[in-house]
N, C-alpha and C positions, 0 to 999 in steps of 0.2 A: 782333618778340618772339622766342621761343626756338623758331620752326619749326613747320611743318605738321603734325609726326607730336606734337610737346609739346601743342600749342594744341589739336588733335584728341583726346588723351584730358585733358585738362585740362576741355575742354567735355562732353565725353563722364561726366564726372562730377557734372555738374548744374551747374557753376559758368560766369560769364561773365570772361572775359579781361580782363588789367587795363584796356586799353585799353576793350572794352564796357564796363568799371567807370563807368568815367571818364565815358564818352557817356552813360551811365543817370544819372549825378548832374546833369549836367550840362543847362543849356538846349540843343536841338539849335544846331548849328553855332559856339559861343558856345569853345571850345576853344582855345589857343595854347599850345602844349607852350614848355617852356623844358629844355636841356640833352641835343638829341637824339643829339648825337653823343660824351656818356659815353659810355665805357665798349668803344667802336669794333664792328668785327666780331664778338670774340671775346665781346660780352656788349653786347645791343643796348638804352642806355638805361641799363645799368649796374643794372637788373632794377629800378628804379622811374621809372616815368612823372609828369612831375613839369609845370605848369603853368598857368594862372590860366585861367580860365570866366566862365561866370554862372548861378545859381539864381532864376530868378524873375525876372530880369533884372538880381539884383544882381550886382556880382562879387565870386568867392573864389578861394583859393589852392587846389588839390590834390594831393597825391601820391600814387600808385598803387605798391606792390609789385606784380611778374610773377614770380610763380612760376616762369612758363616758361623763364625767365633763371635760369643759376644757384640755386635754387630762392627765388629773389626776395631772395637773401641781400644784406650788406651789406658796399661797400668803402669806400675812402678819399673816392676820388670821388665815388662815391654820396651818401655823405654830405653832403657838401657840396653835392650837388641836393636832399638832403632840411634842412639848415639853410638853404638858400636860401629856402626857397617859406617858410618858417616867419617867416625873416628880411623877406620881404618881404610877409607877410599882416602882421605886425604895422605897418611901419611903412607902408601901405598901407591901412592900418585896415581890413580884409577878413577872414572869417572864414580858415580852414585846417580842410581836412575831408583826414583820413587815412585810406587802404584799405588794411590788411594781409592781406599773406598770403608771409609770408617765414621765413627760418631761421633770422634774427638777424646778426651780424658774416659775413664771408667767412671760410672759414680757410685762407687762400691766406700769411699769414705776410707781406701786403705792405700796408705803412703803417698798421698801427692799435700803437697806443701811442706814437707821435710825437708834439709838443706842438701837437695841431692842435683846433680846437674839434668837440665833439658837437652833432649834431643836436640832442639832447634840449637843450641848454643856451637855444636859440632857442625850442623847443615849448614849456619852464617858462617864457618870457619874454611867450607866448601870455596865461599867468591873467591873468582878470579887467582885459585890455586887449582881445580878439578871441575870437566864441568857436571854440571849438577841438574838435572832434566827430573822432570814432573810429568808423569800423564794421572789423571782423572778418569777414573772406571768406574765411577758409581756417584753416591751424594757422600761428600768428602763436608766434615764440621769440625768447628772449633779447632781445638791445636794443631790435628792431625793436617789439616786446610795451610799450613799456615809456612810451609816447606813451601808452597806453587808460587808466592810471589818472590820468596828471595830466591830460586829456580833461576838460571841460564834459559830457561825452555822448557814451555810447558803447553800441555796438551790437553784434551778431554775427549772421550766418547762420545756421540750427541742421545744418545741417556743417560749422562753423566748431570753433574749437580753441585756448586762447592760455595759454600757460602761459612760467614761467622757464627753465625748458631741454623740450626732447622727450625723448620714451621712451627713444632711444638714453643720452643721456647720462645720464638718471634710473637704467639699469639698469646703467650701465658706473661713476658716482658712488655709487647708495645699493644696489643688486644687487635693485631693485624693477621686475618687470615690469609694463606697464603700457601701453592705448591711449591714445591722443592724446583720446578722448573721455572717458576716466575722469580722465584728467589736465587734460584742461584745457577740454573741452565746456559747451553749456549750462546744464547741470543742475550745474556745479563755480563758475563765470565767475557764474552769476547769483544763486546760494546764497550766494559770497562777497559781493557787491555791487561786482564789480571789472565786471562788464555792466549797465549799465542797460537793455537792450529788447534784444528777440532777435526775428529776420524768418523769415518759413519758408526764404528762398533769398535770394540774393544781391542780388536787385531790390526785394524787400520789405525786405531790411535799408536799401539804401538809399535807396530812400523814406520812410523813419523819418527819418533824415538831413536829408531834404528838408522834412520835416512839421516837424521839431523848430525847425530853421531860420527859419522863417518868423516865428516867435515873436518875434525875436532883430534885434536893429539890428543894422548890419554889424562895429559898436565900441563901447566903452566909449565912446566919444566922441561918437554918435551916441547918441537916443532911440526904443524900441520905431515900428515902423511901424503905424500903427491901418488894418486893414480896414471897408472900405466895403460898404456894404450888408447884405441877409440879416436874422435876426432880430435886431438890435440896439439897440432904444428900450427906453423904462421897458417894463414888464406886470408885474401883479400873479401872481402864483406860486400858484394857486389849489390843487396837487396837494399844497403843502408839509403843510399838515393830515394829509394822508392816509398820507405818507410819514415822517413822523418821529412816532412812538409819544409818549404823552405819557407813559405808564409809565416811567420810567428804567432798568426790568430788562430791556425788550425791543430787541430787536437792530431793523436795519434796513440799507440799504445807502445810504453814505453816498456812494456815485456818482452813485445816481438824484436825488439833492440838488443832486449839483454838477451834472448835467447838464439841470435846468430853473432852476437860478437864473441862467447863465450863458448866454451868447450858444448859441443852437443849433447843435450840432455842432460846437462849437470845441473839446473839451477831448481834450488828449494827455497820457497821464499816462505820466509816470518813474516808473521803477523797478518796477512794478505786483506785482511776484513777490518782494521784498527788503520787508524790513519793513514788513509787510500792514497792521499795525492804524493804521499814515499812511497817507494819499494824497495823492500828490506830482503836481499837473497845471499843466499849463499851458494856460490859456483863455483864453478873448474877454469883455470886460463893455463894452457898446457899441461892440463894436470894435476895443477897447484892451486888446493884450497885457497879463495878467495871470498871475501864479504863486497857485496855491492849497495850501492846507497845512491837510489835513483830517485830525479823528480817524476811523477806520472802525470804528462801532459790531458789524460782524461778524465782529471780531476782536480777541480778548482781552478783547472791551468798548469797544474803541477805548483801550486802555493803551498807552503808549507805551514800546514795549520798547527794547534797546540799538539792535538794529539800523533800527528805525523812524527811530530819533533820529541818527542818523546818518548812514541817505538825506536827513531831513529836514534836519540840518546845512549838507548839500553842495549841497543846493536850493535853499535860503535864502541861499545867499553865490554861487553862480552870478545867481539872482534879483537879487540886490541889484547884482551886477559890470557888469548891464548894464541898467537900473532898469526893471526890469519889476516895479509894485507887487505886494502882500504883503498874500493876503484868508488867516484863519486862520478855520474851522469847527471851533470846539470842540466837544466830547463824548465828554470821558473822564473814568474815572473816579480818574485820575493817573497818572505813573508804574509800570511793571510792577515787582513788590516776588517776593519769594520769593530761595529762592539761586540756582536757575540765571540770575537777573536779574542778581543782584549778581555772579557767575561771567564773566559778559557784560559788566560793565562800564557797570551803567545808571546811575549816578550819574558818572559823565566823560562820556560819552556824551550822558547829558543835559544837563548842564552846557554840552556843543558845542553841541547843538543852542541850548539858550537861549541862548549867548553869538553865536551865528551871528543870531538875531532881534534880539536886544539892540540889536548895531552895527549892525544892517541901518539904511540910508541913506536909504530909497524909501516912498513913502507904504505905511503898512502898517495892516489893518482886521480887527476880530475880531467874530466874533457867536458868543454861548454859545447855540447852538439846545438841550441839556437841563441839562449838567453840564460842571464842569471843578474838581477836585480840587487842592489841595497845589503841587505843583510841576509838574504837569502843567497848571496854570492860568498856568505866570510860561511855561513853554517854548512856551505858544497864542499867548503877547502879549495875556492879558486884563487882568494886572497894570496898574492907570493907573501913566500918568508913565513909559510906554514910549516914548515917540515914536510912539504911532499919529495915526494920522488919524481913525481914528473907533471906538468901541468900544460895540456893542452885543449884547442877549439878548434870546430869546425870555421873554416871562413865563412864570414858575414855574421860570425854569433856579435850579438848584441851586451851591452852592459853599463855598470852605472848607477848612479846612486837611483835610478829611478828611468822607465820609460818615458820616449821623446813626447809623448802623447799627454801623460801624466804631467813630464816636466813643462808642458807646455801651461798647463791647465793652471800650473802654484804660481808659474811668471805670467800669469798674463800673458803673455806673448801676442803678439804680432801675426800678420801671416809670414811677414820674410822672418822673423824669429824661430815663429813654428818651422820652416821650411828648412832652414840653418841647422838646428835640432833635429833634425828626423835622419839628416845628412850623414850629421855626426854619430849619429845609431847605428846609421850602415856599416860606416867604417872605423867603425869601433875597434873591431879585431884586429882591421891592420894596424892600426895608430898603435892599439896594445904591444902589437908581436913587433914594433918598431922600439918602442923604448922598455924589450925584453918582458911585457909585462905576461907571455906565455912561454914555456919554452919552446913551442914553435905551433905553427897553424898547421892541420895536418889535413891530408883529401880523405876526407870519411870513409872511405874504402879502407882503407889503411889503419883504419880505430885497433883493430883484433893485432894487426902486428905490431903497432907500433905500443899496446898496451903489453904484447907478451915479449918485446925488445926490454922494455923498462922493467917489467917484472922480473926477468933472469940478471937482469943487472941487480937494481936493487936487493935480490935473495942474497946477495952475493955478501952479507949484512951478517949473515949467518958462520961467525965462523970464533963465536964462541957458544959455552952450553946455554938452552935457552933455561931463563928462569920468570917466575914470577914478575908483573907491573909491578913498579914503585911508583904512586902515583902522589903526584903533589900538587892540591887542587880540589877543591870542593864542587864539586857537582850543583848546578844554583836549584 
């Protein structure tokens, strides 16, 4: 790497060397470098550590930026280690997990703008064929930066850093002073939604990595791996009473939901910090990797704002690229309305996101545990004649183009109008489940089996080789 006295304050700063990178993600001993002798004396590696592993005992591709190197910047060569591992997860059908911590191009003025191929032209070549995960270990710039957003999943250290150029050029281009933390830290990387999950240090980022992974076949071409053992048979859900309010004005957490209907201890939730009133996980139901797509009543009401709808967009089409079915927990009271919403763009936005559930390919399931409004009811997948597998509510959920309260407020209404209206809120679900509009109203006790009923039916889908989404449909 770049020497005793580099590697010494480079550790000295809390961080592990790319090479520890590498052996932290890594099974022990499971390591074969490819490309050791880039880059020669004068830059050992070529300042990324590039080579195939195993996680869990599968195997994947990885590349490490070294800092210690030239400050893990990027040359001609380099590149060509870094399209290699890319070039050969895909057609190896193997995940690619990327450690940054570099300064972007070389500005050495030797071989870049030659008609040679980019890296990035192999990593785009990654979507929804392999997945393709990102952590952030250091201040990541310009090109090298540029893998995190087309990323499956990406991560950062919270001394980490990633932005389009650094303070230097920021103050030398716009005459803006500026830390590498205000520019482009946690609190910038996960407010924009360009970080999915952020680790206290270098080892927790990439355990996140590891966690996420597991979820995930090695390819589009492969199917989710189901774990064995643990809490994973029917049981009746006996706390759901207790945790979901039957009032519809009263908040509750809609974690503590996902985390007893679902296998015990299995959920890893995206994006947790980027649009709150979704929750974005990924669980176990019998065992069986699953994506869940929940409203979170302890925020906004569980309204689905611009940014909700747009983690939830990227969730749903990752989900679908590599067919990990699709459970939706309604309860909201629709889309988020006002001007700062419409400022934000919540009608495109939402639009993604429903058009991302719409094409999704993979058995997908909904249950309205209280409410689900307007068009926050078509972006749940409660709408029939979606392509689900299965579509139920708790009795008494509510629905409709709009609440009785609201619809009271646009007609004018009356008070035996209002009263009439409020009626028909009530018994919404039965009217529903009367002219089939659920497949059946189910005793909330019963959510956990009657979700892992449908899901062993549904898998049953399975009974040719999986391949790759053909998707047909623009994303708005």
């Amino acid at each position: 790497m770049g020497g005793d006295e580099r590697l010494r304050k480079h550790r000295d700063a809390g961080k592990l060397d790319a090479r520890a990178r590498v052996a932290t993600l890594l099974d022990p001993g499971s390591f074969h470098e490819l490309g050791t002798l880039v880059g020669g004396e004068e830059a050992p590696a070529d300042a990324v550590v590039t080579g195939s592993g195993r996680i869990d005992g599968r195997p994947i591709m990885v590349a490490a930026e070294d800092f210690t190197v030239k400050a893990g910047t990027i040359s001609a060569a380099s590149n060509s280690k870094r399209y290699r591992v890319a070039e050969l997860a895909v057609a190896d059908r193997v995940p690619l997990v990327m450690l940054l911590e570099g300064a972007g191009f070389r500005a050495d003025g030797r071989g870049h703008g030659a008609r040679t191929p980019t890296d990035l032209i192999a990593q785009a070549r990654c979507s929804g064929r392999i997945p393709l995960v990102t952590a952030v270990l250091g201040a990541s710039a310009g090109h090298g930066a540029l893998v995190a957003p087309i990323s499956d999943f990406s991560v950062m250290s919270r001394h980490a850093s990633i932005f389009t150029a650094g303070p230097p050029v920021v103050k030398e281009s716009m005459g803006e002073e500026i830390t590498k933390e205000a520019l482009g830290g946690p609190g910038v990387a996960l407010a924009s939604g360009l970080i999915h999950n952020v680790g206290d240090d270098d080892a927790a980022a990439i355990e996140l990595v590891r966690a996420y992974l597991s979820y995930f076949p090695s390819s589009a071409w492969s199917y989710p791996y189901r774990a064995s053992g643990g809490d994973d048979g029917p049981r009746t859900v006996t706390e759901i009473t207790s945790l979901v309010p039957l009032n519809g004005r009263r908040i509750y957490d809609m974690r503590r939901v996902v985390d007893v209907v679902f296998d015990t201890n299995s959920s890893f939730e995206v994006q947790p910090e980027f649009g709150r009133s979704v929750i974005c996980a990924l669980v176990r139901l019998g065992g069986q990797p699953v994506a869940v797509v929940a409203n979170q009543p302890q925020v906004l009401a569980g309204s689905i704002s611009a940014e909700a709808a747009e983690k939830a967009a990227h969730f749903i089409a990752v989900a679908d690229s590599f067919h990990l079915p699709l459970v939706f927990l309604s309860d909201n009271p629709g889309v988020l309305p006002g001007s700062a919403s419409e400022r934000a763009g919540i009608l495109r936005k939402g639009a993604r996101m429903y058009a991302a559930q719409t094409l999704a390919t993979v058995p997908k399931f909904e249950v309205t545990l209280r409410k689900a409004y307007g068009f926050g009811s078509m972006v749940m997948a409660m709408i029939p004649f979606d392509g689900q597998s299965g579509v139920f509510a708790f009795p008494a959920a509510t629905m409709g183009a709009m609440g009785a309260s609201a619809m009271s407020q646009a007609r004018g209404s009356d008070a035996d109008e209002a009263e009439m209206l409020r009626t028909q809120e009530v018994e919404a679900s039965y009217r529903s489940a009367q002219s089939f509009g659920f497949d059946e109203l189910i005793d909330p006790r019963e959510i956990r089996n009657v979700l892992l009923h449908s899901l062993e039916r549904a898998l049953h889908r399975r009974q040719a080789v999986a391949e790759p989404v053909a998707r047909i449909g623009i994303a708005p």
